[in-house]
C-alpha positions as CSV (number, residue, x, y, z in Angstrom):
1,X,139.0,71.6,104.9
2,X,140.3,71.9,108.8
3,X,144.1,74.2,108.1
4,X,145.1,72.5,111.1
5,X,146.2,69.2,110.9
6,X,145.6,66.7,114.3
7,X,148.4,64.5,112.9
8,X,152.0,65.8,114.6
9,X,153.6,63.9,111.8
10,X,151.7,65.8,109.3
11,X,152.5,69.1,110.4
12,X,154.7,70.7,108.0
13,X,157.4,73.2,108.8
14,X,158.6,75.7,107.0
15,X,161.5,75.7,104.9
16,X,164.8,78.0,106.0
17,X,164.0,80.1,102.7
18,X,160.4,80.6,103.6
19,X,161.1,81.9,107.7
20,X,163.8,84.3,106.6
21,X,161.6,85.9,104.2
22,X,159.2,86.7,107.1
23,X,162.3,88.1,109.2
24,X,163.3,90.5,110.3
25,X,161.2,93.0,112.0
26,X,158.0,91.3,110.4
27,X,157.0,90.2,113.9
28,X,157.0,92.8,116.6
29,X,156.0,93.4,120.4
30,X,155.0,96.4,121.6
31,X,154.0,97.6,125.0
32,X,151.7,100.3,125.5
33,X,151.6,102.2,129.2
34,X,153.4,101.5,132.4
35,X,152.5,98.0,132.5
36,X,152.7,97.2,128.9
37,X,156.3,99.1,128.7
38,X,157.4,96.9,132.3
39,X,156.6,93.7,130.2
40,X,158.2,94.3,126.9
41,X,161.1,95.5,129.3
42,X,161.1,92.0,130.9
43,X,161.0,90.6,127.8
44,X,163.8,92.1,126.0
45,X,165.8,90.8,129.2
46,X,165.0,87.3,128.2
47,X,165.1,87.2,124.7
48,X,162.4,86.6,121.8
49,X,164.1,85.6,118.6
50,X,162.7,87.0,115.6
51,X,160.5,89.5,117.6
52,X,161.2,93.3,117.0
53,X,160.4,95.4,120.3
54,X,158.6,98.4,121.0
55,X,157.9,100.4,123.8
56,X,155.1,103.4,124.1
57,X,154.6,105.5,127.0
58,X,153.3,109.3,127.7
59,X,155.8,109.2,130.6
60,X,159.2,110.3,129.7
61,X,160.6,109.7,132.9
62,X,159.1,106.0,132.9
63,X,160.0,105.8,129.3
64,X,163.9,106.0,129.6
65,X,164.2,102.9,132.0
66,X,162.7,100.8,129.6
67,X,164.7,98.7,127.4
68,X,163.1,98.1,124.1
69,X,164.9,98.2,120.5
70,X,162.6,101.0,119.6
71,X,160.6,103.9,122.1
72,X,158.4,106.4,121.6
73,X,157.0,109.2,123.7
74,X,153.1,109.6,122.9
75,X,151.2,112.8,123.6
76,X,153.9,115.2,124.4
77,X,151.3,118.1,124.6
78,X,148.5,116.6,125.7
79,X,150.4,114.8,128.9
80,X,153.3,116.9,129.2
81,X,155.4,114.6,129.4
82,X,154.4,113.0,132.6
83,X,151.9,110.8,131.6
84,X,148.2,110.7,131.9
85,X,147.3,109.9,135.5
86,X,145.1,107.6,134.7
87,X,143.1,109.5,132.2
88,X,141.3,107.4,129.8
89,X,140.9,109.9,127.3
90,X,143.9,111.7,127.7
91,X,145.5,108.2,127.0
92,X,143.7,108.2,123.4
93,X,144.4,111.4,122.4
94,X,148.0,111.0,123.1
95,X,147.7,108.3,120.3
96,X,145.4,110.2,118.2
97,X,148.0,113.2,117.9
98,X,151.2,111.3,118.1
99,X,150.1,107.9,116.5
100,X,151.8,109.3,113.7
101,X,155.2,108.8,114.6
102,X,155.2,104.8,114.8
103,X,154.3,104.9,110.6
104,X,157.6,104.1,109.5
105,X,158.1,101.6,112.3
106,X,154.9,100.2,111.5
107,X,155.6,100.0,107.7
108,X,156.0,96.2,106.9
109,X,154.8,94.8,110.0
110,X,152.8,91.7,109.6
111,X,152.2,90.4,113.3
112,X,152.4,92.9,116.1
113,X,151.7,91.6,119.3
114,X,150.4,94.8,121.9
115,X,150.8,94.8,125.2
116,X,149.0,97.0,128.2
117,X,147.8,97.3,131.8
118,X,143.8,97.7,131.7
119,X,142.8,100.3,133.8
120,X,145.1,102.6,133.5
121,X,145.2,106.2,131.4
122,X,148.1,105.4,128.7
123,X,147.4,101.3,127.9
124,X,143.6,101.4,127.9
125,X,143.2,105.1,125.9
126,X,145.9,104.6,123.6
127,X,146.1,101.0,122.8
128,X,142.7,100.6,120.5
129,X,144.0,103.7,118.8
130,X,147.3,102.4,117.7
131,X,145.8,99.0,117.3
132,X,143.6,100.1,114.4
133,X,146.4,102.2,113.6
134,X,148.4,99.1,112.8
135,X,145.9,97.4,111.3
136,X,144.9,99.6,108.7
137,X,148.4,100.0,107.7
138,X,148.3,95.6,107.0
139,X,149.1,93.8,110.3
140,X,147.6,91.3,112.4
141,X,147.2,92.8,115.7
142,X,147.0,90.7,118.6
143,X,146.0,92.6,121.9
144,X,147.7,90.8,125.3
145,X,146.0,92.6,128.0
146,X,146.2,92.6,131.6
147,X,143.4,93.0,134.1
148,X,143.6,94.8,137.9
149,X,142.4,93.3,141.3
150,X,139.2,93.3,142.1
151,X,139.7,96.3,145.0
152,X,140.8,98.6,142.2
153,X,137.3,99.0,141.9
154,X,137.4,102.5,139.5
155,X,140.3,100.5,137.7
156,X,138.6,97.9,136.6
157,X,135.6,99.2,136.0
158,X,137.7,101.0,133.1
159,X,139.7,98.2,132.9
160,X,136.3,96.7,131.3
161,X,135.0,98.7,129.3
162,X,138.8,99.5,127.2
163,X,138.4,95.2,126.9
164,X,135.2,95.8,124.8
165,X,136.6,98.5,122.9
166,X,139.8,96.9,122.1
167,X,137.4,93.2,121.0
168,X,136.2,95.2,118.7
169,X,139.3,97.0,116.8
170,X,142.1,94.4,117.2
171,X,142.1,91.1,115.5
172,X,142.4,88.7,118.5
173,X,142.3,90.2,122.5
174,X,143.7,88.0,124.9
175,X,142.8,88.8,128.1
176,X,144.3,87.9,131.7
177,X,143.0,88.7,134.9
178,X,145.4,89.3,137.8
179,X,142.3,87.4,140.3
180,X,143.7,84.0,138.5
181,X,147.3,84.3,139.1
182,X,148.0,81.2,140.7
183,X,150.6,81.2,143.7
184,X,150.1,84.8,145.0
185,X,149.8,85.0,148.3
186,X,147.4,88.1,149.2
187,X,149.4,89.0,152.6
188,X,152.6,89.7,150.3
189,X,153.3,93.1,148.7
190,X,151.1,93.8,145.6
191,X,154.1,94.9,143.7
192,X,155.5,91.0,143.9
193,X,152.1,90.0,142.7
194,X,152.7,92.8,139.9
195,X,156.0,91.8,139.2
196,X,155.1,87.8,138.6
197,X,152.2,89.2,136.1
198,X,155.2,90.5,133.9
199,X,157.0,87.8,133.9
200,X,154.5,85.6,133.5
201,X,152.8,87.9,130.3
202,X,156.7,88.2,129.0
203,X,157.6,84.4,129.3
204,X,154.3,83.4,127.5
205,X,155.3,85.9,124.9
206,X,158.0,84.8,124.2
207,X,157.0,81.1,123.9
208,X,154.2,81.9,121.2
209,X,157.2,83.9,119.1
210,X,160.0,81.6,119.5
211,X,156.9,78.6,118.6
212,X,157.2,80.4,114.7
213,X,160.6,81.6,114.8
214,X,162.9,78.8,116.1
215,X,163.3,74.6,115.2
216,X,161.7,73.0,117.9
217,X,160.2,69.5,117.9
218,X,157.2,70.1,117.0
219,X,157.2,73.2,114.2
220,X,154.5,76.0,114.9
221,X,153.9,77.7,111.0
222,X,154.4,81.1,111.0
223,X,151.6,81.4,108.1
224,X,149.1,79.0,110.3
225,X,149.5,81.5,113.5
226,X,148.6,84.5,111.1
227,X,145.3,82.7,110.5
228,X,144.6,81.5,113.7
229,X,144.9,85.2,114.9
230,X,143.5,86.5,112.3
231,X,139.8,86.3,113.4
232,X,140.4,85.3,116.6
233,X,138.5,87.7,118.7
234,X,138.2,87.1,122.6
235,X,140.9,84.9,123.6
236,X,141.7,83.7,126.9
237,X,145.0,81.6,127.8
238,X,145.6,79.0,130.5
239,X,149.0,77.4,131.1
240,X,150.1,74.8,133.5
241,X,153.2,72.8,134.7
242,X,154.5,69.3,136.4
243,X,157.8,67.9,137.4
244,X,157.4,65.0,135.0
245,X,156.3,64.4,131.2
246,X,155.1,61.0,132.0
247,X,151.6,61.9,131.3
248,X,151.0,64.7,129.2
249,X,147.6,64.4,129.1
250,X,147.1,65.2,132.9
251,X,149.5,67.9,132.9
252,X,146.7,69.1,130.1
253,X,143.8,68.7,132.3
254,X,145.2,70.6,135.2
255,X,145.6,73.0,133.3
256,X,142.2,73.0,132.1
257,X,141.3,74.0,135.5
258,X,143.3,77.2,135.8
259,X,142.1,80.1,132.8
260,X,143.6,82.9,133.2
261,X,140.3,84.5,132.9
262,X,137.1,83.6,134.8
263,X,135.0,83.0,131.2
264,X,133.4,80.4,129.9
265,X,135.7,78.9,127.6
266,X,133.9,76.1,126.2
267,X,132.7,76.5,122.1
268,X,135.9,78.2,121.4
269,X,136.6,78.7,117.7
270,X,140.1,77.4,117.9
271,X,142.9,76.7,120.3
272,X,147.5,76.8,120.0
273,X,149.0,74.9,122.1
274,X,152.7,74.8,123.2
275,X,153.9,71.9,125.0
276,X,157.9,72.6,126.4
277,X,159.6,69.9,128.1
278,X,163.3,69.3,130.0
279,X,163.4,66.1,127.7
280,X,162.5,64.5,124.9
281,X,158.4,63.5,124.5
282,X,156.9,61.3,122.0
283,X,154.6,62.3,119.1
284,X,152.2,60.2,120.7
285,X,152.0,62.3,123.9
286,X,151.4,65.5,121.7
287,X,148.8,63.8,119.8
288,X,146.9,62.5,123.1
289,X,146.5,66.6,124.5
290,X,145.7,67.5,120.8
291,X,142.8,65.0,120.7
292,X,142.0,66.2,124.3
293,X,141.4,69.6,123.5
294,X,138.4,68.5,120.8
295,X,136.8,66.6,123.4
296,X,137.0,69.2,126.1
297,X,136.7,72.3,123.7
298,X,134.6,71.6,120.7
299,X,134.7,68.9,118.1
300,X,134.9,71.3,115.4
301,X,137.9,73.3,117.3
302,X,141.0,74.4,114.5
303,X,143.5,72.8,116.7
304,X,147.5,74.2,116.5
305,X,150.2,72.7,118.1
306,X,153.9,73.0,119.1
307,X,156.5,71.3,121.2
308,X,160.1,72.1,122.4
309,X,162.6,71.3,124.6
310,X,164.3,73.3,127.0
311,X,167.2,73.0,129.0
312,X,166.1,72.6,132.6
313,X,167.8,70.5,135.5
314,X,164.6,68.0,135.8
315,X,161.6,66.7,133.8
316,X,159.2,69.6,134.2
317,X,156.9,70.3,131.5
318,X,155.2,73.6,130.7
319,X,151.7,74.0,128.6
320,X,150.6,76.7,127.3
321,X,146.9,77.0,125.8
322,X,145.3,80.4,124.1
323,X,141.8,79.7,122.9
324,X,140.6,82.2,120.4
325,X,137.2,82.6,119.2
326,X,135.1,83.4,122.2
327,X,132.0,85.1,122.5
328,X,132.5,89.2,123.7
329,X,129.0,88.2,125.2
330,X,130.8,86.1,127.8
331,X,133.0,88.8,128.6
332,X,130.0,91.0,129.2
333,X,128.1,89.0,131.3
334,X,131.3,88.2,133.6
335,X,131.8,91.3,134.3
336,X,128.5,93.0,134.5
């Protein structure tokens, strides 16, 4: 039997008793790194409701800027303190002799969502470390990951090569390369381009938590997500917007176009989707991009769905797609 039902109407939400029993500090987000750290920092700005947040760094210096309801210096005598300069290795034995000290915070933890910069030292040593780490203490791990230009030729090349480790050790990996950021413009500074990144990673974030943890339109199940991430293996999210909700369905498209990773995507496993809007949208409308999804994706894709609204001064709707399930193959052979 298909867990996830194509019928909005059908979708059953939780029960107030039911949520609070998964709250609090059940769902966390954690950055790993300077990047992963910059993200979660963002995104403690903003908000994530029901999301506890973490930060890890080997940087102490880095480290205290960072806003975060929890931090954690890694690797104090392997790094000194000052981080790994970009030292893969250094970055997982940082986590291999500190990893210790997240065990309590860990304890009780049953979706973790970890966040990092490929290509560094810190988020691409550490992160498969502390990723098994978490998982062998009971919680789904879901691996967000960012991926550097292509000029950071040495980056990425490590950048690469962490992805496949980290496939292989986290439950689901979803990967985003900075060459698909839409509207960067390539004479301005990188560090804009950089910045946009982290708000983009924190804002998408925090949609896929607040989807389980708040009463929106459409109801995401918390329990549904944990299976959907679960065994969701390379993942790959797209996520597209318009000034009007008129036509769902071709805000869907578009953003068919624009993966945040140049993959293959097609044969996917299973997809979420989040629909937010600046006013109100019929069922019918969700049910119409639902449908779409099985006709672009797969027609035996598990298909979950949520919808909100949020206050804006117009009709512009956001969608957000993460398809899970992907081949590591296809990773490979892109970036071979």
């Amino acid at each position: 039997m298909n867990m996830y039902a194509i019928d909005p109407v059908k979708q059953v939400t939780m029960g107030d008793e039911a949520v609070y029993r998964y709250f609090p500090k059940q769902i966390k987000a954690m950055g790993v790194g300077g990047a992963g750290c910059n993200i979660v920092n963002y995104l403690y700005s903003i908000g994530a409701f029901g999301a506890h947040m973490m930060a890890v760094d080997t940087d102490m210096q880095r480290l205290s800027v960072i806003r975060a309801d929890e931090k954690f210096l890694i690797g104090k005598s392997v790094a000194k303190e000052t981080g790994t300069q970009g030292e893969v290795e250094k970055g997982r034995l940082a986590a291999e002799k500190s990893g210790w000290k997240l065990d309590e915070a860990l304890k009780g933890t049953k979706l973790i969502f970890m966040v990092a910069g490929e290509g560094g030292g810190t988020g691409t040593g550490a992160l498969p470390v502390l990723a098994q780490q978490a998982r062998d203490r009971g919680a789904i791990v879901v691996a967000l990951v960012t991926l550097p230009f292509v000029d950071e030729v040495e980056a990425r090349q490590k950048a690469k090569a962490g992805v496949e480790r980290l496939i292989d050790v986290a439950n689901t990996t979803i990967v985003i390369d900075f060459e698909k950021l839409r509207g960067y413009d390539r004479g301005e500074p990188r560090g804009e381009a950089l910045s946009l990144m982290d708000e983009l990673v924190a804002d998408k974030l925090k949609t896929i938590i607040e989807a389980m943890t708040q009463r929106p339109l459409v109801h995401v199940n918390v329990l549904d997500v944990d299976r959907l991430f679960q065994d969701g293996g390379l993942s790959i999210m797209l996520t597209g917007r318009d000034r009007s909700d008129d036509n769902l369905l071709n805000v869907l498209k578009n953003t068919l176009k624009y993966p945040l990773l140049g993959i293959d995507y097609h044969g996917a496993k299973a997809a979420l989707i989040h629909v937010a809007s600046g006013r109100d949208m019929s069922l019918e409308g969700v049910r119409l991009i639902v449908e779409h999804i099985y006709n672009e994706i797969s027609p035996t894709v598990n298909v979950l769905y949520g919808a909100r609204l949020v206050p804006t001064n117009d009709c512009r709707v956001f969608i957000t797609v993460i398809l899970t399930g992907i081949k590591k193959e296809a990773f490979v052979e892109a970036f071979s």
